[in-house]
N, C-alpha and C positions, 0 to 999 in steps of 0.2 A: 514424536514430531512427524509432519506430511511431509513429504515430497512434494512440496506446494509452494510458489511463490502467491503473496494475497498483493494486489497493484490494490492499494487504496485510492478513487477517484475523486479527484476533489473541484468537481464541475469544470471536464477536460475532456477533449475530446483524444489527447494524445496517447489516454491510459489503452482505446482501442491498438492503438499502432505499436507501444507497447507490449501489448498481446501478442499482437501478431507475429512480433519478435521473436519473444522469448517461444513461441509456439512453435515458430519453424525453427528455433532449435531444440524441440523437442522439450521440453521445460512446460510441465506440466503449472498455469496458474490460473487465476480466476479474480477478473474485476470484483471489487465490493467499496461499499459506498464510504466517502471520506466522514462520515457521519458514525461510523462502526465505533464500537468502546473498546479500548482497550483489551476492556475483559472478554469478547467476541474474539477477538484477535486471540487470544490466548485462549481459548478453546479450541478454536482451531488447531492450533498450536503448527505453522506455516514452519517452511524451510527459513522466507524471507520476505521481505515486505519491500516494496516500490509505492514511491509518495509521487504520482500525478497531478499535475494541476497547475494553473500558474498563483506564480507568490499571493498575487491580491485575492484569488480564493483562498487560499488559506489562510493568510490573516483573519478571513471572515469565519474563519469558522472556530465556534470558540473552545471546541474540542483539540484540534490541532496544536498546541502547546503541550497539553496536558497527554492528550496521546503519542506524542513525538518520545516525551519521556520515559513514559510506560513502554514504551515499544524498543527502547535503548538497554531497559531490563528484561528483554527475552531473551532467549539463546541466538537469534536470526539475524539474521545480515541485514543493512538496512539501505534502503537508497531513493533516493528525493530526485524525481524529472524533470526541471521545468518544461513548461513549452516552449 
């Protein structure tokens, strides 16, 4: 496992400001696109995972279901941002 948090973005500008955050406290993480598979995610293999984006992109996206779950079966912490 990294010492990684992965912010999945999910057409948001707030996944920056997030960043920025977790960065000034020292919290090593790295944007990647809300369009990532599951199984990307888990190669990685992150500390934890932040869900960017507001609701109505993600509805659109029709990975977002299906990787919500997949991402509930890793070992990582998991947390969803609205805007």
């Amino acid at each position: 496992m990294n010492d990684m948090i992965l912010i999945l973005n999910y057409s948001d500008e707030f996944a920056v400001e997030a960043a920025k955050r977790l960065r000034g406290e020292r919290v090593f993480c790295k944007i990647i696109s809300g369009t990532t598979t599951a199984a990307q995610v888990a190669e990685i293999a992150p500390r934890g995972l932040v869900l960017c984006g507001e609701p109505k992109s993600a509805e659109n996206t029709l990975l977002m279901p299906h990787m919500t779950m997949r991402c509930m079966s890793f070992s990582s912490s998991l947390s969803a941002l609205p805007s």
